[in-house]
PDB file of N, CA, C, O and CB in Angstrom:
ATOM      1  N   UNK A   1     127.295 117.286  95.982  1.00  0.00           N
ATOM      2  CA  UNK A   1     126.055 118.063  95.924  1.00  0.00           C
ATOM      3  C   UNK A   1     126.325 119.530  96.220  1.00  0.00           C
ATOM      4  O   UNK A   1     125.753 120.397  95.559  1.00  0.00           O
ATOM      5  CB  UNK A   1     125.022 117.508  96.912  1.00  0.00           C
ATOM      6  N   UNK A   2     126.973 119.761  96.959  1.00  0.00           N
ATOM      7  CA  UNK A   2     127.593 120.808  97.330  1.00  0.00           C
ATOM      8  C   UNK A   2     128.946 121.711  96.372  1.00  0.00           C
ATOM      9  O   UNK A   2     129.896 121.005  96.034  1.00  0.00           O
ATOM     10  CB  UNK A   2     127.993 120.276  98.557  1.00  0.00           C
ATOM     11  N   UNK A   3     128.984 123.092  96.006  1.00  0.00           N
ATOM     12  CA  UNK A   3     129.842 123.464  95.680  1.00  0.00           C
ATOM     13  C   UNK A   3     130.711 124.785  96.264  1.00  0.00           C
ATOM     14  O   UNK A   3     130.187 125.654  96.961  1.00  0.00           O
ATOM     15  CB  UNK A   3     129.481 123.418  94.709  1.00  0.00           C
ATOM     16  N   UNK A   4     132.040 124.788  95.888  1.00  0.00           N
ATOM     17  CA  UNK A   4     132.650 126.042  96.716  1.00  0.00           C
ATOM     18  C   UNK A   4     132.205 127.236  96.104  1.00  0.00           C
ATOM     19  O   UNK A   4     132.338 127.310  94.883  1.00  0.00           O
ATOM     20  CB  UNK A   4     134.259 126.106  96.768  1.00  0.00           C
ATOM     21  N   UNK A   5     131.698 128.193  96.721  1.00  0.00           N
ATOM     22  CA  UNK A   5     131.488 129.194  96.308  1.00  0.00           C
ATOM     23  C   UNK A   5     132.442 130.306  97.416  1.00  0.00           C
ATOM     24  O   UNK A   5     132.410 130.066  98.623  1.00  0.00           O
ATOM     25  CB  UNK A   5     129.940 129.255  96.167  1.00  0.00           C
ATOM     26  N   UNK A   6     133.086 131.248  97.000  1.00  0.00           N
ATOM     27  CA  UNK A   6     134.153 131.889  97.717  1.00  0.00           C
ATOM     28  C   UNK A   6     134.257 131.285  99.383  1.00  0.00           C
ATOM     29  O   UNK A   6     133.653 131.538 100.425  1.00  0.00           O
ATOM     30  CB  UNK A   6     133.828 133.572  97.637  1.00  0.00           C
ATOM     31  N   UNK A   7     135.319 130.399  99.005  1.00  0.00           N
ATOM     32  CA  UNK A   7     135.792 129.562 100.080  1.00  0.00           C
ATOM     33  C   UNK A   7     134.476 129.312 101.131  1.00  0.00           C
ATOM     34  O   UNK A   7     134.834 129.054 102.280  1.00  0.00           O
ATOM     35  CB  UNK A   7     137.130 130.335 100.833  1.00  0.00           C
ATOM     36  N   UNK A   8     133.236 129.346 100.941  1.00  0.00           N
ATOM     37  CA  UNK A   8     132.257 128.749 101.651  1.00  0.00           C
ATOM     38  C   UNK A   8     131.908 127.883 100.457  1.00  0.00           C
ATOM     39  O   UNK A   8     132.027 127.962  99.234  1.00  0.00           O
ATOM     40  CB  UNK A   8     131.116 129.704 102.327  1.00  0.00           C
ATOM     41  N   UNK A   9     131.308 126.811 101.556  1.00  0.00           N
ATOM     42  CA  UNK A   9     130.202 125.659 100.672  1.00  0.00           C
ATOM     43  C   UNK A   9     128.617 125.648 100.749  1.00  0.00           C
ATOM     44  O   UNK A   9     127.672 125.491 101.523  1.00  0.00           O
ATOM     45  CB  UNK A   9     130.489 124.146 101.185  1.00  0.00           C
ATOM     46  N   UNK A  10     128.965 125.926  99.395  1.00  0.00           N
ATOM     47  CA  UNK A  10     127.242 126.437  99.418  1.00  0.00           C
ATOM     48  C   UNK A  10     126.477 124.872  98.343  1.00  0.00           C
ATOM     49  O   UNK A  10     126.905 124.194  97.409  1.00  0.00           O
ATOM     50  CB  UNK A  10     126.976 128.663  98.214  1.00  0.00           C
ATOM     51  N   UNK A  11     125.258 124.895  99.116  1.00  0.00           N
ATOM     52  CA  UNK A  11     124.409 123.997  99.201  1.00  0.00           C
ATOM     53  C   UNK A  11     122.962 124.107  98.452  1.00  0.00           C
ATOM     54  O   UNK A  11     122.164 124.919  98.918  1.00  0.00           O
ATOM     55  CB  UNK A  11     124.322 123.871 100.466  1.00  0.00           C
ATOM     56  N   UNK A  12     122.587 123.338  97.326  1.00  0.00           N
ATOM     57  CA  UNK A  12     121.236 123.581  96.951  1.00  0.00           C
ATOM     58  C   UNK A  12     120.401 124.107  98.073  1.00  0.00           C
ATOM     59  O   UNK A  12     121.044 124.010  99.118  1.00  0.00           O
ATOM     60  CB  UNK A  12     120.645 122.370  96.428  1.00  0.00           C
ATOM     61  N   UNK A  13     118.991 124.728  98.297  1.00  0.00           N
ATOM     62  CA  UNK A  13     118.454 124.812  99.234  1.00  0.00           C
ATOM     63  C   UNK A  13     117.489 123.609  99.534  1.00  0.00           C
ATOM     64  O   UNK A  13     116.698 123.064  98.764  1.00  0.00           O
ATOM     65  CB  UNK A  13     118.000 125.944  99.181  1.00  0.00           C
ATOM     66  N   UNK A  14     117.837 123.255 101.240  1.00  0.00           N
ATOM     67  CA  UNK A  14     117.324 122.414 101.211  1.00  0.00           C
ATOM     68  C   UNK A  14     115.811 121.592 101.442  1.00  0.00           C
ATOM     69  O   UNK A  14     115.434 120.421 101.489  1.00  0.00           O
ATOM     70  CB  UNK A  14     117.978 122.285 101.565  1.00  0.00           C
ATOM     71  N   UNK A  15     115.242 122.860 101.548  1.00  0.00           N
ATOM     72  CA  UNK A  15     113.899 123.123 101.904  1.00  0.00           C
ATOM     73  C   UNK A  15     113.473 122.553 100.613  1.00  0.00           C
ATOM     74  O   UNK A  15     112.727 121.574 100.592  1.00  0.00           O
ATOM     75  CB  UNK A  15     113.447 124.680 102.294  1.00  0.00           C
ATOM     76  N   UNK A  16     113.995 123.226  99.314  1.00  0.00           N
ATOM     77  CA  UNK A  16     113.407 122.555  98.225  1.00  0.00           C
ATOM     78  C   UNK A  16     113.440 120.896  97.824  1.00  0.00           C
ATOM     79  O   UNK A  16     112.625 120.107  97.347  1.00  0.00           O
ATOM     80  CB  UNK A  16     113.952 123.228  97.243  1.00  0.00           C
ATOM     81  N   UNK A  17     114.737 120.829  98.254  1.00  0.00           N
ATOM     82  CA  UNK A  17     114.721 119.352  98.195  1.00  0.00           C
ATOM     83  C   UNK A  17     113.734 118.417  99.059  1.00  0.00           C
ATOM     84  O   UNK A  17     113.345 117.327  98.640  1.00  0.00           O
ATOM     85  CB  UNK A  17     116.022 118.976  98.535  1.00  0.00           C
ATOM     86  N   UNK A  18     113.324 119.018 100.455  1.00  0.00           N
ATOM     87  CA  UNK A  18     112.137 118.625 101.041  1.00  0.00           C
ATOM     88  C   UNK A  18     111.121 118.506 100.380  1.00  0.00           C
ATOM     89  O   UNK A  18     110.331 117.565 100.448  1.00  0.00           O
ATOM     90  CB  UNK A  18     111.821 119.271 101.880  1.00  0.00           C
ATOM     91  N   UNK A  19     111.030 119.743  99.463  1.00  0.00           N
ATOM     92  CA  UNK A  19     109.452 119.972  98.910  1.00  0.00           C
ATOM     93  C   UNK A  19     109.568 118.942  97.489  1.00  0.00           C
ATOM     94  O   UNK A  19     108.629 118.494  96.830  1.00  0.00           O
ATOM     95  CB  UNK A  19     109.015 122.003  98.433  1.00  0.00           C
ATOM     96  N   UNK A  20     110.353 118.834  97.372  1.00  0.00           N
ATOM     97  CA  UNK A  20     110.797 117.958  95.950  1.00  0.00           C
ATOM     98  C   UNK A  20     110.435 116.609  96.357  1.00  0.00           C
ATOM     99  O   UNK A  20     109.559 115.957  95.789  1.00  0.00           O
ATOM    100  CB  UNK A  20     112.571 117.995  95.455  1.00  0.00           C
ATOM    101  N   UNK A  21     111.309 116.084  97.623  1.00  0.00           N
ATOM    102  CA  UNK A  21     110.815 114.715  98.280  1.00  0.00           C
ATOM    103  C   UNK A  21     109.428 114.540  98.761  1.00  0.00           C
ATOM    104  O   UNK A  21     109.042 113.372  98.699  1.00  0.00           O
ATOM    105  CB  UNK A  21     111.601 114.425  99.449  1.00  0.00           C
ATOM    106  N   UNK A  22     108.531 115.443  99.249  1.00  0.00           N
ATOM    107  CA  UNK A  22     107.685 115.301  99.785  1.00  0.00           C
ATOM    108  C   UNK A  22     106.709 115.254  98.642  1.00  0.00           C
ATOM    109  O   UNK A  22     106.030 114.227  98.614  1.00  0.00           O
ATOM    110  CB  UNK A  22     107.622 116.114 100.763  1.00  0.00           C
ATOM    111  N   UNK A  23     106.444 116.308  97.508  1.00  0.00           N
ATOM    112  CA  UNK A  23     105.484 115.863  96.693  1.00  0.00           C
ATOM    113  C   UNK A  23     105.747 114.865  95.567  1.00  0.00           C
ATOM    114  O   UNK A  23     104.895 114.621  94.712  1.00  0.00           O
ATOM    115  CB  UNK A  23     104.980 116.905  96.211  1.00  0.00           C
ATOM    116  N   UNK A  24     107.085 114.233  95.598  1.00  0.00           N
ATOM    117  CA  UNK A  24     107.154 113.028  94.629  1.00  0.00           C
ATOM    118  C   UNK A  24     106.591 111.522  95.806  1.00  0.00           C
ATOM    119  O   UNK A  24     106.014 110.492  95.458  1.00  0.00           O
ATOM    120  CB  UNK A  24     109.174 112.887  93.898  1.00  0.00           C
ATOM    121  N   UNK A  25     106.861 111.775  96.653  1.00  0.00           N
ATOM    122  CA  UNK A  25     106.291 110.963  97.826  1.00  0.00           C
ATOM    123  C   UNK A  25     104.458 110.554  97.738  1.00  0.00           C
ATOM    124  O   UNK A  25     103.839 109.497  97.616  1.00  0.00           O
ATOM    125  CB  UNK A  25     106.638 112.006  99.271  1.00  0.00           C
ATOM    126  N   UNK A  26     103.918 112.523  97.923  1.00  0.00           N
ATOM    127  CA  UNK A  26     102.423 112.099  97.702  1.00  0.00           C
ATOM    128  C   UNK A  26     102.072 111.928  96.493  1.00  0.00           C
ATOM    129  O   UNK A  26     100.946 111.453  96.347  1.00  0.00           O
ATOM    130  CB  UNK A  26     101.488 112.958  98.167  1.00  0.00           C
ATOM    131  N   UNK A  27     102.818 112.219  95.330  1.00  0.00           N
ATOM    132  CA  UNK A  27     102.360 111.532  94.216  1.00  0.00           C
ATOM    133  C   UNK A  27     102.637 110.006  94.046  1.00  0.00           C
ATOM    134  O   UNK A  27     101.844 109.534  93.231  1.00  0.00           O
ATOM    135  CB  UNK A  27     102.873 112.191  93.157  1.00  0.00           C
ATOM    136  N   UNK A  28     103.373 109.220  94.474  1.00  0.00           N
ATOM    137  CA  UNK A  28     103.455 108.073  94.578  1.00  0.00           C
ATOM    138  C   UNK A  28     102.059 107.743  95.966  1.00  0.00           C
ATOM    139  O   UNK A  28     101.487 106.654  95.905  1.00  0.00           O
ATOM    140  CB  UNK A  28     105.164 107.751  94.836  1.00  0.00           C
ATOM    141  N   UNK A  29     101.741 108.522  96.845  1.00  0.00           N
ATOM    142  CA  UNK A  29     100.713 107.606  97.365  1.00  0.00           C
ATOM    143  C   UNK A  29      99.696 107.926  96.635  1.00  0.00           C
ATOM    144  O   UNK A  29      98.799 107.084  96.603  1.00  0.00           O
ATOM    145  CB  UNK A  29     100.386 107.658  98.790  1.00  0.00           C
ATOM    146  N   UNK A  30      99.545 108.890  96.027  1.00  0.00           N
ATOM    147  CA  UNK A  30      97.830 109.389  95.375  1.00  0.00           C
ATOM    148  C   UNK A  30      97.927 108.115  94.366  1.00  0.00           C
ATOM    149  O   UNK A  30      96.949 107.369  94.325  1.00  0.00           O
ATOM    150  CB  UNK A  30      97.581 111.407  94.304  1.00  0.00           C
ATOM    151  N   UNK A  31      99.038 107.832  93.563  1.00  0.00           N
ATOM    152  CA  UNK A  31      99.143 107.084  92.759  1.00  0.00           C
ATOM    153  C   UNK A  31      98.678 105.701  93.171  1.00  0.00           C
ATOM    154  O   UNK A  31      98.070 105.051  92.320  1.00  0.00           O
ATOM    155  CB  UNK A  31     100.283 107.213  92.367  1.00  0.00           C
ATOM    156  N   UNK A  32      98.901 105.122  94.466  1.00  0.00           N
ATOM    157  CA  UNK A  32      99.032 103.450  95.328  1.00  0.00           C
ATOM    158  C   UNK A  32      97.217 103.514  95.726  1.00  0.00           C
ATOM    159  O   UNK A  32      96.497 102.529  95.560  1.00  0.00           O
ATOM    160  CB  UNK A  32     100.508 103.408  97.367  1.00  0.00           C
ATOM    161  N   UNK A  33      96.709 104.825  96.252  1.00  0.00           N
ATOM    162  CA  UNK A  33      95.328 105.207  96.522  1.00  0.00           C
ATOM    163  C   UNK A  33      94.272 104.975  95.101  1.00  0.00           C
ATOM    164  O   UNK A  33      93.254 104.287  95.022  1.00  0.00           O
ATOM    165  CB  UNK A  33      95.394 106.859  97.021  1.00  0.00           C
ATOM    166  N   UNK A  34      94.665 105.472  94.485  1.00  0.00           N
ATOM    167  CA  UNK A  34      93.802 105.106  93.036  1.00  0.00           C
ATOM    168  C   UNK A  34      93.802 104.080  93.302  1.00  0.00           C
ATOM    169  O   UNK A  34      93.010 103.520  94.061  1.00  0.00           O
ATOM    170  CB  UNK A  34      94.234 105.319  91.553  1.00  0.00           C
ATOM    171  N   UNK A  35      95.066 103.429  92.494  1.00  0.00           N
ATOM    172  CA  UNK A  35      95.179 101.816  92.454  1.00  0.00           C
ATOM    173  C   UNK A  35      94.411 101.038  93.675  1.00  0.00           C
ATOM    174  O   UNK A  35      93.685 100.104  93.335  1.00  0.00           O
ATOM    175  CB  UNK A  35      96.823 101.383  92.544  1.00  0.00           C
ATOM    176  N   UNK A  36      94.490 101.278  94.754  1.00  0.00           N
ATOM    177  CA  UNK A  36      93.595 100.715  95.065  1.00  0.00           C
ATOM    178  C   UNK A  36      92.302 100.863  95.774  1.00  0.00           C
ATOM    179  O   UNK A  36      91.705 100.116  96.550  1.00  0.00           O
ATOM    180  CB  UNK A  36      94.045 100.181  95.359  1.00  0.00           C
ATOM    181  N   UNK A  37      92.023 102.100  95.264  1.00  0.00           N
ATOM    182  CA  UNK A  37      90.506 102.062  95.409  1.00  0.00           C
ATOM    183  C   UNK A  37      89.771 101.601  94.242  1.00  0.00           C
ATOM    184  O   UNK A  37      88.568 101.341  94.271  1.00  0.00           O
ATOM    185  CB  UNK A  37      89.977 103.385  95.731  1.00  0.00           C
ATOM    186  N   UNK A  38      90.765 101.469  92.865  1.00  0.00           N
ATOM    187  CA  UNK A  38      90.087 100.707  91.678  1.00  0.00           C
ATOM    188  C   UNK A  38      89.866  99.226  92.114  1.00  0.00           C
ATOM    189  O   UNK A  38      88.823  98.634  91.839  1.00  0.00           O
ATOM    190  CB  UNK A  38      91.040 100.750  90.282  1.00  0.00           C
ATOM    191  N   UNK A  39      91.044  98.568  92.910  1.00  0.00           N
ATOM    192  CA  UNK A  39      90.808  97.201  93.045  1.00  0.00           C
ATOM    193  C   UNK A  39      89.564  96.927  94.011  1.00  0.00           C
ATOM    194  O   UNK A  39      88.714  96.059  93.817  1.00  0.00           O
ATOM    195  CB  UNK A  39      92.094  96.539  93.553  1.00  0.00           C
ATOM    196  N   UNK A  40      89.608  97.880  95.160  1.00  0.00           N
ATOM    197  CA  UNK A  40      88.197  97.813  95.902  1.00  0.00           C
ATOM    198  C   UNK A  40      87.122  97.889  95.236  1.00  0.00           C
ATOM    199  O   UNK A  40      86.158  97.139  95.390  1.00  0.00           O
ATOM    200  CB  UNK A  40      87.982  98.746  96.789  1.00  0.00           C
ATOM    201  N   UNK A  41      87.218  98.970  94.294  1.00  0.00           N
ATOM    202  CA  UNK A  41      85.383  99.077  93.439  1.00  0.00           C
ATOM    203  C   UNK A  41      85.409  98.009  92.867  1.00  0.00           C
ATOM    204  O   UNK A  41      84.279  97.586  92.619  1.00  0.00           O
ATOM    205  CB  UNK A  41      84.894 100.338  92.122  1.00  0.00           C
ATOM    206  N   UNK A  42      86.662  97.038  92.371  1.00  0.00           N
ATOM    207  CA  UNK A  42      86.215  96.161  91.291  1.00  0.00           C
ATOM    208  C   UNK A  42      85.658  94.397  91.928  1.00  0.00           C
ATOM    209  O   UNK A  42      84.938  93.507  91.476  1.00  0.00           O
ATOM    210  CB  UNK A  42      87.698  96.100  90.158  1.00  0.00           C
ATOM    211  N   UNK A  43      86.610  94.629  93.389  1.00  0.00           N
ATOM    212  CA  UNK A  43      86.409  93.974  94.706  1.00  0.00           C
ATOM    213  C   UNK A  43      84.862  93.953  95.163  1.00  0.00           C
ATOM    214  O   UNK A  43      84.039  93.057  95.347  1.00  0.00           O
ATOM    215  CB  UNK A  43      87.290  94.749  95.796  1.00  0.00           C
ATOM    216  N   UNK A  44      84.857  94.633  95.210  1.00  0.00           N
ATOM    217  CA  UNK A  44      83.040  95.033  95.680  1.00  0.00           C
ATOM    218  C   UNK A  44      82.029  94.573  94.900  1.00  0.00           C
ATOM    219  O   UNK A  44      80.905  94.209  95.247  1.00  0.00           O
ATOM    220  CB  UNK A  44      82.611  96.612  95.647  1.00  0.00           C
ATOM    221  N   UNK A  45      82.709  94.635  93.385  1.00  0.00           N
ATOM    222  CA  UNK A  45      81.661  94.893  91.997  1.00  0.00           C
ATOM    223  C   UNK A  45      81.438  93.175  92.333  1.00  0.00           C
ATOM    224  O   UNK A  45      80.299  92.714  92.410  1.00  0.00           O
ATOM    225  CB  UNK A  45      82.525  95.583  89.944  1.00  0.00           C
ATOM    226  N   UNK A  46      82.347  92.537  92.468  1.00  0.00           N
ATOM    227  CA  UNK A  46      82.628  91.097  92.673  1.00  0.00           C
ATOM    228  C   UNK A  46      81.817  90.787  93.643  1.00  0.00           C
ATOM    229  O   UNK A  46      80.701  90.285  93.514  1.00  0.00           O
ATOM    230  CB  UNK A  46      84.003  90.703  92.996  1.00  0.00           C
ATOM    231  N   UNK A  47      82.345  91.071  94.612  1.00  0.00           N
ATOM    232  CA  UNK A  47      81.127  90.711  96.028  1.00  0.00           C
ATOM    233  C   UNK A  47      79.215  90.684  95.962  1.00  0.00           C
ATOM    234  O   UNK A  47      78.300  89.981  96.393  1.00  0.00           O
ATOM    235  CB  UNK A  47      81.432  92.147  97.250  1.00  0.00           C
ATOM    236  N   UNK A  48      79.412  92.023  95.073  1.00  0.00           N
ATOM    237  CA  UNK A  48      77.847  92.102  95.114  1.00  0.00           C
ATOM    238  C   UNK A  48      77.103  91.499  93.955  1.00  0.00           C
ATOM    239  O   UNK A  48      75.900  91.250  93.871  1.00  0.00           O
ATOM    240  CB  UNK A  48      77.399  93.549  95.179  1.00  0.00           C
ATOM    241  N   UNK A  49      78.010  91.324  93.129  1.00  0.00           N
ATOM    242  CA  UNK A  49      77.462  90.324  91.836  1.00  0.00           C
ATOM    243  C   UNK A  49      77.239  88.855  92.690  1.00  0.00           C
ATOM    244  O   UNK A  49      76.098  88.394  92.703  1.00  0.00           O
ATOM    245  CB  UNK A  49      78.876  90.110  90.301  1.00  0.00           C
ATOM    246  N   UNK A  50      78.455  88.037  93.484  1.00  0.00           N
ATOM    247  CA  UNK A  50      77.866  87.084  93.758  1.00  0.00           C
ATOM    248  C   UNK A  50      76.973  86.910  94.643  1.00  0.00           C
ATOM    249  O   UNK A  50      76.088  86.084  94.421  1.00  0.00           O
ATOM    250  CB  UNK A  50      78.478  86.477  93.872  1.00  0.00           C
ATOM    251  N   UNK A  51      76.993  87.748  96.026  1.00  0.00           N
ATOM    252  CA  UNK A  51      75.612  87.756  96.372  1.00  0.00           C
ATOM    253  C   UNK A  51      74.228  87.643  96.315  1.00  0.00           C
ATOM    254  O   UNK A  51      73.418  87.058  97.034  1.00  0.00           O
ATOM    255  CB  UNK A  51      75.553  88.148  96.502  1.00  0.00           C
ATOM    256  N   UNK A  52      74.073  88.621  94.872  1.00  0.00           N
ATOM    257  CA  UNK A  52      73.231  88.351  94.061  1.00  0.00           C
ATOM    258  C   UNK A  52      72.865  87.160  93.379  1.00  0.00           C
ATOM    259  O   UNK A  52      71.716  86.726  93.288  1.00  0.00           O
ATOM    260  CB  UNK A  52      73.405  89.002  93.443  1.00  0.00           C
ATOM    261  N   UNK A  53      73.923  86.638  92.889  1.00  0.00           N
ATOM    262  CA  UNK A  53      73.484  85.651  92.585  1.00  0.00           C
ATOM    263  C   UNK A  53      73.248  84.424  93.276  1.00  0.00           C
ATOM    264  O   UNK A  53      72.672  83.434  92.825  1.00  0.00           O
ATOM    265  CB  UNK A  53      73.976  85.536  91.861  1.00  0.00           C
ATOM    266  N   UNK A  54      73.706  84.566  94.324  1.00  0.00           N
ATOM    267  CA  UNK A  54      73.520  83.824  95.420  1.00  0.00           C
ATOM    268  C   UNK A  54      71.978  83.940  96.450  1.00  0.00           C
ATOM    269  O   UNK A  54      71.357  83.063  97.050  1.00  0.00           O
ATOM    270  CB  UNK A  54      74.767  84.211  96.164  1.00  0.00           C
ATOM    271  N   UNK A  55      71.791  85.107  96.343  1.00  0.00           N
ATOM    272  CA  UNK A  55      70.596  85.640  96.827  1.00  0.00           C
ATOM    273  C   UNK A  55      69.337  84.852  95.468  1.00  0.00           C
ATOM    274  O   UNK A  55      68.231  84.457  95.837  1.00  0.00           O
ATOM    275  CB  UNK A  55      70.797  87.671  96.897  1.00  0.00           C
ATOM    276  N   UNK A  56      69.765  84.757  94.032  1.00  0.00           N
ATOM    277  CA  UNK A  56      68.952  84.327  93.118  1.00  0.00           C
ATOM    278  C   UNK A  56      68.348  82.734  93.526  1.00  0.00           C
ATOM    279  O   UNK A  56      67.185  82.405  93.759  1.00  0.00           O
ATOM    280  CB  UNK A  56      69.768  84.430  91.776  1.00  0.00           C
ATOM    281  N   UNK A  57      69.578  81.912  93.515  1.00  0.00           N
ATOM    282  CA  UNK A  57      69.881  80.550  94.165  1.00  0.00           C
ATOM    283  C   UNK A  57      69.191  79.950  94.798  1.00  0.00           C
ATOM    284  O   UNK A  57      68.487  78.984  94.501  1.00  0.00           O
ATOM    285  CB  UNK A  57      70.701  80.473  94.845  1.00  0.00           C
ATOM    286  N   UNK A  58      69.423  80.803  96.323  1.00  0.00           N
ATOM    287  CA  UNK A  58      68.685  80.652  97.433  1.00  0.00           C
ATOM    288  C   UNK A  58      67.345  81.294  97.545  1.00  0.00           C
ATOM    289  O   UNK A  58      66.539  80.421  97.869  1.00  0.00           O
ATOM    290  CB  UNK A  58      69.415  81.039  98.396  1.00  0.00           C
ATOM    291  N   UNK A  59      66.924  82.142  97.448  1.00  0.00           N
ATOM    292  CA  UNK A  59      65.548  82.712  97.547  1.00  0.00           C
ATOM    293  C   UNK A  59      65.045  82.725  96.350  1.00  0.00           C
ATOM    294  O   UNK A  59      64.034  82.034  96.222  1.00  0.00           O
ATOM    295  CB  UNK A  59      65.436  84.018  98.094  1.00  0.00           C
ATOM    296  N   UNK A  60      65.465  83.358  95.300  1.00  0.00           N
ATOM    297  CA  UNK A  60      64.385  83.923  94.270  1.00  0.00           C
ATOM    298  C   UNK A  60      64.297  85.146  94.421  1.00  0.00           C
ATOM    299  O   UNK A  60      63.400  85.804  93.894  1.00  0.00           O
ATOM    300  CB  UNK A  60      63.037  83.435  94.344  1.00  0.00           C
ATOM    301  N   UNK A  61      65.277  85.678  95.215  1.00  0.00           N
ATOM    302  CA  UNK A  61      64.586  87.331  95.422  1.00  0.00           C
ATOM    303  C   UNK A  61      65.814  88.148  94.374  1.00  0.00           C
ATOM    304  O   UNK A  61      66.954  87.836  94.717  1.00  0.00           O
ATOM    305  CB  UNK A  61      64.638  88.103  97.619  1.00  0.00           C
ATOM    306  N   UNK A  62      65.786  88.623  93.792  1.00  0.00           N
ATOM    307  CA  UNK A  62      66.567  89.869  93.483  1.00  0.00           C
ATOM    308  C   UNK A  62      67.175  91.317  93.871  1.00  0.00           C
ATOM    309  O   UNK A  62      67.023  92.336  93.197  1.00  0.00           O
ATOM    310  CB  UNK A  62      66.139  90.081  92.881  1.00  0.00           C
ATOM    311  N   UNK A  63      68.080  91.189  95.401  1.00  0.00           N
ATOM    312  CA  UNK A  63      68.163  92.444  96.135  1.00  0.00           C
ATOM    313  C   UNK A  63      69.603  93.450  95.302  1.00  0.00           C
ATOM    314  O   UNK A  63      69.900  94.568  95.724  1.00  0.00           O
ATOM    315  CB  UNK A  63      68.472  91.956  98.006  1.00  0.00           C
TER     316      UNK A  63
END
């Protein structure tokens, strides 16, 4: 990773490589966050459909 540059070894900087790791990092969580806040809305969409219909079942009421 490193190369000689007049008999010192000089080094990408490594701050960038931080910043390189760090926003391929939060793009992989923004990425895991979608994903699952889609499965929650679709989780939910589920929950409250059967309720409902469960609420139909049992009462007659439509909440």
């Amino acid at each position: 990773y490193c190369y000689q540059y007049k008999d010192n070894f000089s080094c990408p900087d490594k701050l960038f490589l931080k910043l390189f790791v760090l926003t391929g990092v939060i793009h992989l969580l923004n990425g895991c966050v979608l994903v699952l806040s889609c499965h929650l809305d679709a989780l939910r969409s589920h929950i409250l459909f059967y309720h409902r219909q469960q609420g139909k079942l049992g009462a007659g009421i439509d909440f």
